[in-house]
C-alpha positions, -999 to 999 in steps of 0.1 A, spaced: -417 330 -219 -390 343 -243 -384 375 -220 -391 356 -192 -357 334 -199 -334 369 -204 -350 377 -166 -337 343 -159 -302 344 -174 -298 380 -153 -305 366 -123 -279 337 -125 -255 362 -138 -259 382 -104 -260 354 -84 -225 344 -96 -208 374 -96 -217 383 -60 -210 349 -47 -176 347 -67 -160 383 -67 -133 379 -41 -119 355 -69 -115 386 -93 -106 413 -65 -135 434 -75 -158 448 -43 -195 432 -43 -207 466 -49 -187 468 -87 -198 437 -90 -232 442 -90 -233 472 -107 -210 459 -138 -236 431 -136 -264 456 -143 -245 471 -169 -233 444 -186 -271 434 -193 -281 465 -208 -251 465 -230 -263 423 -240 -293 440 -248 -286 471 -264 -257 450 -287 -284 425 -293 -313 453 -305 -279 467 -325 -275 433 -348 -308 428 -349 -311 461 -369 -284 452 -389 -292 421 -399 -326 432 -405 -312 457 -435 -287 431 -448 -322 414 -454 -338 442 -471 -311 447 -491 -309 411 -504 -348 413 -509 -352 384 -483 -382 381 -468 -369 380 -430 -359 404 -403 -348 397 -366 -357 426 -338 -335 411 -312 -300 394 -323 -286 377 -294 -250 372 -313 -247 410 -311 -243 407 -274 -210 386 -281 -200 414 -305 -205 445 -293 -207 439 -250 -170 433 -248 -161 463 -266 -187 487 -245 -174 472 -215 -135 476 -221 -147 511 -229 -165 517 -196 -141 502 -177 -109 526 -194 -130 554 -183 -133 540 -149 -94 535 -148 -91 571 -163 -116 589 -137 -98 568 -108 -67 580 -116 -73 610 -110 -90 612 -81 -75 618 -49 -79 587 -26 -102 602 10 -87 595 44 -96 570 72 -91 568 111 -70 539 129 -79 526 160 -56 551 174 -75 587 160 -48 589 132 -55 598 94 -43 577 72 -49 575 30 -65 554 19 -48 538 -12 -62 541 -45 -80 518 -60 -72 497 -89 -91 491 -121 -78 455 -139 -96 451 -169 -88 419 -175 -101 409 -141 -137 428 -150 -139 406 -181 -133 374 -168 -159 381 -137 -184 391 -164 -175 366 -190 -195 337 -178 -229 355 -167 -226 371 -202 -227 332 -217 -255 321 -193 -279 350 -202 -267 336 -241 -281 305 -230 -310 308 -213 -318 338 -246 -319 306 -271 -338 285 -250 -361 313 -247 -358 312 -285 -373 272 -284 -406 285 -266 -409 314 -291 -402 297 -321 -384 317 -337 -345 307 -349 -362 269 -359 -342 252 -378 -342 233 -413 -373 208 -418 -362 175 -407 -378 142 -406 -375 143 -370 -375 169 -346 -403 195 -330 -431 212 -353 -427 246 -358 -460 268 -363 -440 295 -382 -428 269 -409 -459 249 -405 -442 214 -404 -416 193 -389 -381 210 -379 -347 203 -365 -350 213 -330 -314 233 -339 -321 261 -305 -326 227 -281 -292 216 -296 -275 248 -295 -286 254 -256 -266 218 -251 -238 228 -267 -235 262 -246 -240 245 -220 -210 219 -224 -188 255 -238 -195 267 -201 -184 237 -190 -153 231 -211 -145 269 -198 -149 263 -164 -123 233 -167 -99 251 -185 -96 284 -166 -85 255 -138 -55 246 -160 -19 259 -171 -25 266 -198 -48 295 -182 -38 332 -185 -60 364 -166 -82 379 -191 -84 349 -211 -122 342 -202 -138 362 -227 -120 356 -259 -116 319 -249 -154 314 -240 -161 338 -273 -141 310 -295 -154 280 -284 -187 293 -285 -188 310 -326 -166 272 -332 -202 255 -323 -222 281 -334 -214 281 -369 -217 245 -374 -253 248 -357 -263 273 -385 -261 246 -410 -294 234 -392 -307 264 -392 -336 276 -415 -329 305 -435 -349 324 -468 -326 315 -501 -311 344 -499 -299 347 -467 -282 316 -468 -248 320 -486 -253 361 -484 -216 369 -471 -188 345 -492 -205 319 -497 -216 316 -456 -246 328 -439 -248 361 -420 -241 346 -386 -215 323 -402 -195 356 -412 -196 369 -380 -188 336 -360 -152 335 -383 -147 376 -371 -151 363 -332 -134 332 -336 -104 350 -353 -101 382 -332 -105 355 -304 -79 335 -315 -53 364 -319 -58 376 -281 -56 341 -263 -21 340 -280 -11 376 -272 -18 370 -240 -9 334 -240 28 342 -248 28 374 -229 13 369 -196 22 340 -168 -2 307 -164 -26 319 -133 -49 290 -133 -83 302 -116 -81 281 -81 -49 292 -76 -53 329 -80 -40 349 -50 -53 385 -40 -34 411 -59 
């Protein structure tokens, strides 16, 4: 069931990009191949952290590991996708545009086409939130990621008693972040490119609060100043977040979503 719900999460993600692409001026066919991409990149980041935070353990002497970290994907997928889309850019560049026929027999160039890497991200951004989601509520059938034993909650088989049911609440919250997204990409305040980070801060704001209610060895849970591992990390994404809503914030003009025009 756990894979089951990243199958899940991919197929929304494809289903909104190729119904909502015109929005971002990117062709159905980039669409859907970015779309592809950005999933093996989720996953790739995810098996990444998982790695890493698997030797932060050993090196702590905890007795934990994780094989698949989901909050890799909202580390390292930006990055390989800014990457893969400069490279695009760079290759389009140049390349000589090909030719087409008018209705009258005459050959004209075709203009070349343009790479905005803002508009990639913000096409990708919310598929790469919704495969998040649907990974954690995987993460409630499998088990795993239970949170601290609670006097209420779900029983969890790994910790043989009574938890917090902290992936339930964490699939609410990402939920209402998608949400509180999709409402403010239709404001002012609004800027292209702004999806990502502005998704990414919302989303590490909630998620380290949740990992107070998340179960953890002893020493794994103030490993990194006093914070847990994810903690850290959440404070890295909210800042680096932070800084590029306000570059672009006091940079770029408001281009609220529904009012976007074809560039």
């Amino acid at each position: 069931m756990y894979k089951a719900m990243y199958g899940v999460g991919f197929a929304l993600m494809m289903l909104l990009n190729v119904f909502r692409y015109k929005d971002y001026n990117v062709s159905r066919a980039r669409a859907v191949l970015y779309t592809i991409v950005t999933y093996v990149y989720g996953v790739l980041g995810a098996l990444a952290m998982g790695n890493i935070y698997s030797a932060v353990c050993v090196l702590v002497g905890a007795d934990d590991e994780s094989n698949v970290a989901i909050f890799g994907a909202v580390v390292f997928t930006p990055l390989m996708l800014l990457v893969t889309a400069l490279i695009e850019k760079a290759v389009l560049k140049r390349k000589t545009p090909g030719t087409y026929k008018n209705k009258h027999g005459k050959e004209i160039q075709k203009e070349k086409r343009v790479v905005s890497l803002r508009d990639t991200m913000d096409l990708l951004t919310p598929g790469i939130f919704i495969i998040l989601t649907c990974a954690k509520l995987g993460c409630a059938f499998e088990g795993c990621c239970y949170g601290v034993e609670c006097g209420w909650g779900v029983y969890s088989e790994r910790a043989e008693s009574i938890v917090f049911p902290v992936q339930l609440f964490e699939v609410a919250t990402m939920c209402l972040v998608l949400l509180l997204c999709f409402v403010l990409k239709r404001t002012k305040f609004y800027r292209r490119g702004m999806a990502y980070p502005l998704t990414a801060a919302v989303y590490s704001a909630t998620r380290f609060g949740w990992e107070f209610m998340r179960h953890y060895p002893a020493e794994m849970r103030h490993v990194m100043f006093g914070l847990t591992f994810w903690q850290f990390f959440c404070i890295i994404v909210f800042i680096a977040s932070m800084i590029s809503i306000l570059v672009l914030y006091k940079t770029q003009p408001s281009e609220p979503l529904l009012h976007w025009k074809k560039r």
